[in-house]
C-alpha positions, 0 to 999 in steps of 0.5 A: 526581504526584496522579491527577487531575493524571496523568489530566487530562494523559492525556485531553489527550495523548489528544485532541492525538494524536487532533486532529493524526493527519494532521500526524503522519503516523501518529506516532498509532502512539506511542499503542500505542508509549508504552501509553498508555491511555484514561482510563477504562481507568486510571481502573478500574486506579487504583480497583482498587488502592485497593480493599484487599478486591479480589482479589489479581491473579496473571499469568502471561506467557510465549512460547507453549509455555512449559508455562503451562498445565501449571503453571496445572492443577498449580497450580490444579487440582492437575494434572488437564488443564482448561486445555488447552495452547496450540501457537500463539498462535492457540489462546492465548485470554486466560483468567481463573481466579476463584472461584464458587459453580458451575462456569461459564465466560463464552467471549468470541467476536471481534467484527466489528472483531476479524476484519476486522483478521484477515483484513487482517493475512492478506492482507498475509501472503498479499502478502508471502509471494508477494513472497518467493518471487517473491525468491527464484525470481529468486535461483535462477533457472537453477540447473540440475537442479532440476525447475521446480515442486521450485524454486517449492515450495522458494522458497515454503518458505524464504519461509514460514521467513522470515516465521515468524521476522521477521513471526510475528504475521502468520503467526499472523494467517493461520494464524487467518484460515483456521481462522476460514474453514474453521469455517464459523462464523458470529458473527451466530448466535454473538453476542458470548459463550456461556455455560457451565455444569457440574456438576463440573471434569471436565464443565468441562473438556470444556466449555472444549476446544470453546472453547480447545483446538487442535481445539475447534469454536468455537476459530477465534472465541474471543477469551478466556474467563472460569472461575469455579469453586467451589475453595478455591485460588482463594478471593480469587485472579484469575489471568491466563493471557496469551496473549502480549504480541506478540498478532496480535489488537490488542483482545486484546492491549490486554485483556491490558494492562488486566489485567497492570496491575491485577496484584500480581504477575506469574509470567514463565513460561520453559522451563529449557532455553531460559531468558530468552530475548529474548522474555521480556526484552522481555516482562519490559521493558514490563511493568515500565516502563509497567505499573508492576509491582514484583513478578515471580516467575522460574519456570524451567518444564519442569525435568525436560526439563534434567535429562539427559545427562552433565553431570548427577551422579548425585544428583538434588539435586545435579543440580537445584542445579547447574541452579539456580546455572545459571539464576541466574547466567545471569539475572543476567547478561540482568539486568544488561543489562535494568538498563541498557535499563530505568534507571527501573524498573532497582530490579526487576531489581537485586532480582531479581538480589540474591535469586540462586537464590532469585528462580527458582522451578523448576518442572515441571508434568509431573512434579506431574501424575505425582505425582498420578496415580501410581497409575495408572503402568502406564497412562501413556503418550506424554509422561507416560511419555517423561517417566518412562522418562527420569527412570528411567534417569537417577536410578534411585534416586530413581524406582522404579515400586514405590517409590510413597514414594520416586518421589513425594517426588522427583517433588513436588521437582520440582513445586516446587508448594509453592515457588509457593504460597509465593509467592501466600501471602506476597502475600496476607500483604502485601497491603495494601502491595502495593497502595499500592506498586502505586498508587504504582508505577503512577502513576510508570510512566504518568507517566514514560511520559507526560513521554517521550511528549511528549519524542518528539513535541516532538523529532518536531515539531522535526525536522518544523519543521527539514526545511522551515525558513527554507533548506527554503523558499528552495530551494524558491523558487529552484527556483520561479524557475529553472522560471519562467524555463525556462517563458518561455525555452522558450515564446519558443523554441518559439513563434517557431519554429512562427511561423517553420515556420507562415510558411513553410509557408502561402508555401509552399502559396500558391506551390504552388497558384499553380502549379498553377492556372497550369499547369492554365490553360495546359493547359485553353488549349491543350485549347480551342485544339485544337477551333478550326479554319478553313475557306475558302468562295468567292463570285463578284460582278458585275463593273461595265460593259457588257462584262461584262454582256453576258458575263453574258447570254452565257457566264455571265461577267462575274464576279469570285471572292473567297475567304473565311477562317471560323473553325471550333469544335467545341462539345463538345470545347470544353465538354468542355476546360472541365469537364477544366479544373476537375475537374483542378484540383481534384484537383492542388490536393488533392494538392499541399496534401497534399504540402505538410501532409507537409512541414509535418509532418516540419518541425514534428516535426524543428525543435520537437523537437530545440529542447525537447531542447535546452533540457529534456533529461531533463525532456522528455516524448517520449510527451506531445510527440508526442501534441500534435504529432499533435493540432496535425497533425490539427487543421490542415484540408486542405478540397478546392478547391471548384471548379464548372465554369461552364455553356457552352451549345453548340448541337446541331450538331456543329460551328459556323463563323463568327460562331456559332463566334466567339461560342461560342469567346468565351463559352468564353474567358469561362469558363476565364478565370472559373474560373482566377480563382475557384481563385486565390480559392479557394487564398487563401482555402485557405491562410488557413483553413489558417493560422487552423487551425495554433495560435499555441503550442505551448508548454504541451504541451511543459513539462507536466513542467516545469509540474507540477514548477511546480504542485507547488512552489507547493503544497510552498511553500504547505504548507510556511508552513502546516505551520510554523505548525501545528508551532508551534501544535502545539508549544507545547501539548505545552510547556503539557502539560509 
């Protein structure tokens, strides 16, 4: 595949997964997944290979303290310390190594991006160490004998252990996060780089120990660093020194990529102790599938380490070949594995495992530091001198402290610093090649990489397309109609059993107040009946004749006596039997609607609540219904009888007899009768408010869930036929890609 074509389908890859992010639900991720690169970061890769006057680009990958450092000062600065060794990837800045007129170096800090993504990423740490040991108080939880606080800071141990294993770029994260805090620094001050100058290597050195070493000022925000350096072994040279391929800072890493693609060959850097381990397989892996490196280099770092014990011989020679068929034959052992994981690029590894011992360069940055600095023997001391006591006592004859010939040959083979040279040089020689085979080999990974990535997302939208097809979607409208026909069966039910429990209790409130009105009226009756009394007059008249006119004159006779029956009433007790009559009425009319709201309550409670059970189950929301009951209770009012006694004027004597009290007693008559009839007006006109207040369902509280399990299939339903056609749409770009 020509370029134009590889980065016309790169900008469309791009802009497709840019456009349906949100339909993939984060499958954008297979942007980082699939390494694929911005079209001008290819583009710059490409231009550079076919720059034949380029520098020859040399990486140098590893796992952190794999001794790259040290192999780079022996390599570079024929030993002196420059590059300072990093002890987490937290100190690993990505650094370049290129030739200049002086000594100066470009340190690049974080940017704003840079540290945001930091501080998330030690936030998620922060979460999931807690999570953690929270675990694992509950695992241990009642072990007795352990004091209370010696059991939470084991917990939170055992956590921190786990994420050192499983999430170690978060740790990282964290571990960076509070140095970055602790420094005090402040990038607006900073700004995006710092510039350094020095009048010789040593200067330079101390220089780049604030900016890259472990205890370095301005370490916390340094992101990577530039050197430039006026030595000839750096004369047509870029060396890469990687902080890593699993770096917690996302731009780094990316960086990181960008350069190793532009390299010719690549030195993967493992400790011979600890050789190929899984970390450098997978770092071996990606860069050789989707970089399309050709060219690597196996150096078994630290070799001075491997050379002790009792399986050692006592020849050094024989020892360190021993070592070499040992390396080997193990690396072509993880080899053969990489071929079978890796088909495509499978050719490297097979080259690797045909060269046997020569593909492993050995190497011991230590021991060519020693030789160096040989001189000064008497001075060494911690690792450096650990370093020789070991060698000393385990090959005396080859390293003597008085034998400065002797000890430095055998320090030098182990170096092997002229075995690394070799390779830079035979490099230089085929350059030309390299670079057409690198072209070549990088258009073929990215385009491989490229047919995969849109094999995956097409399998990704087929299995999308599958999970809500022609069956998704039928399922889903069956369940749309069982819930439609459980919303009408259940809103019928409880509809007609609040009309019932409202019928019942509206006849119920109407006959109790009936009966009220009724017993108060009997009572008010009797009240006024209780003031009227009677009273007996006599009178005499003239009988009719002579006779008893002269009985007149004479005796005083000649009369005939009547006795007369008046109707006696009390005035103020009658008016008083009213105004009892209409303020106890009013009060057993509230009382008895209340008792009847109680009965209402506990009826409309027990009956609705027992039909939903019914006919929901599970599905039924008590702390929902039993709002909404409580809300139809309290809507429903109870307003008090509102009930005036009628004015009885009464005159001022205390007691009336006769046809005042017959008049007085009619106008009280009048009024009870006027009162009784105003309270039955009153409780129908009560009963009927009460009614009108009571709503006419109360389904719709009941099926909430019911609803919204309604709703939310309408949507799933509606989504469903759109995401079809987006999945189809989005499918048959991807088929155009191809």
């Amino acid at each position: 595949m020509s370029a134009e074509i590889l980065l016309d389908r790169q900008q469309k890859l791009l802009n497709w997964l840019d456009a349906n992010a949100d339909v993939l639900n984060g499958a954008v991720g297979a942007q980082a997944q699939w390494q694929i690169d911005t079209v001008d970061g290819l583009k710059e890769a490409l231009l550079r290979l076919d720059d034949e006057h380029r520098l020859l680009d040399i990486g140098i990958v590893g796992r952190v303290k794999a001794g790259k450092s040290t192999l780079l000062n022996a390599l570079v600065f024929n030993g002196e310390s420059v590059l300072p060794q990093a002890a987490t990837p937290m100190t690993a800045a990505l650094t370049t190594l290129t030739y200049g007129e002086t000594f100066k170096a470009i340190a690049r800090f974080y940017s704003k991006a840079d540290l945001a993504n930091i501080e998330h990423a030690a936030e998620a740490y922060e979460e999931r160490l807690a999570a953690l040991t929270a675990e694992e108080l509950r695992r241990t939880e009642g072990r007795a004998g352990v004091d209370p606080a010696r059991r939470r800071e084991l917990a939170e141990r055992s956590a921190r252990r786990s994420l050192a294993t499983n999430q170690p770029s978060l740790q990282a994260s964290h571990e960076q996060w509070e140095k970055i805090t602790a420094s005090g620094l402040s990038l607006a001050k900073l700004g995006e780089e710092a510039q350094l100058s020095a009048a010789d290597l040593q200067e330079l050195a101390v220089l780049l120990g604030g900016y890259v070493a472990a205890e370095g000022r301005y370490m916390p925000v340094t992101k990577s660093v530039d050197i430039q350096m006026p030595m000839e072994s750096l004369r047509g040279l870029r060396i890469i020194d990687t902080p890593g391929l699993n770096d917690p800072v996302a731009s780094r890493e990316a960086r990181t990529h960008d350069l190793l693609k532009c390299c010719d060959v690549v030195f993967v850097v493992s400790p011979a102790a600890q050789f190929m381990s899984q970390e450098d397989l997978d770092v071996m892996a990606r860069i050789t599938a989707s970089e399309g490196i050709r060219e690597l280099v196996l150096v078994a770092s630290q070799v001075d380490n491997t050379l002790h014990g009792s399986e050692m011989q006592a020849s050094l020679h024989a020892s360190l070949a021993g070592l070499r068929r040992e390396l080997a034959g193990h690396a072509r052992k993880v080899l053969d594995g990489l071929k079978a994981s890796n088909p495509e690029v499978g050719d490297v590894f097979q080259g690797l495992v045909d060269k046997g011992e020569d593909a492993i360069i050995h190497s011991s940055g230590m021991c060519h530091s020693m030789s160096v600095e040989f001189a000064n023997v008497a001075d060494w001391e911690g690792g450096r001198l650990n370093a020789w006591d070991n060698l000393k006592e385990t090959y005396p004859d080859y390293f003597k402290d008085d034998n400065v010939g002797l000890s430095r040959t055998n320090l030098d083979q182990l170096a092997n610093m002229d075995g690394l040279h070799k390779v830079v040089d035979q490099t230089r020689l085929v350059k030309a090649k390299v670079l057409a085979a690198r072209r070549q080999d990088l258009l073929d990974a990215k385009h491989r990489k490229q047919v995969e990535l849109l094999r995956d997302l097409r399998r990704q939208l087929s299995l999308r397309r599958s999970d809500i097809g022609e069956a998704g979607l039928t399922d889903l409208k069956k369940k749309k109609r069982a819930l439609e026909r459980l919303k009408l069966e259940l809103t019928i039910a409880l509809d007609d059993s609040l009309k019932t429990i409202k019928t019942k209790f509206a006849n119920g409130l109407r006959t109790s107040m009936k009966q009220v009105i009724d017993a108060a009226y009997d009572t008010a009756g009797a009240d006024v009946d209780r003031t009227v009394g009677n009273v007996t007059t006599t009178r005499r008249e003239a009988s009719d004749g002579a006779f008893n006119w002269v009985a007149r004159k004479l005796w005083d006779g000649g009369y005939r006596e009547y006795k007369d029956e008046h109707c006696t009433v009390l005035p103020a007790a009658a008016k008083a039997a009213v105004s009892g009559f209409a303020n106890g009425l009013r009060t057993d009319l509230d009382s008895r609607a209340g008792e009847q709201q109680d009965r209402f309550a506990t009826e409309l409670f027990a009956d609705l609540l027992a039909l939903a059970r019914d006919k929901l189950d599970d599905e039924l929301d008590i702390e929902a219904v039993y709002a909404s009951l409580k809300s139809i209770i309290n809507s429903v009012e109870f307003p008090a009888v509102a009930l005036r006694a009628p004015i009885v004027k009464s005159p001022s004597t205390a007691k009336l007899k006769g046809a005042a009290a017959e008049a007085f007693l009619e106008q009280v008559k009048d009024a009870v009768e006027t009162l009784r009839e105003a309270a039955d007006a009153a409780a129908i006109e009560h009963v009927e408010s009460v009614k009108k207040a009571i709503p006419r369902s109360v389904a719709g509280d009941f099926i909430g869930h019911v609803q919204a399990q309604f709703d939310a299939l309408q949507v799933l339903m509606e989504d469903a036929e759109r995401t079809r056609a987006t999945l189809a749409r989005m499918d048959a770009e991807l088929e155009a890609m191809q």
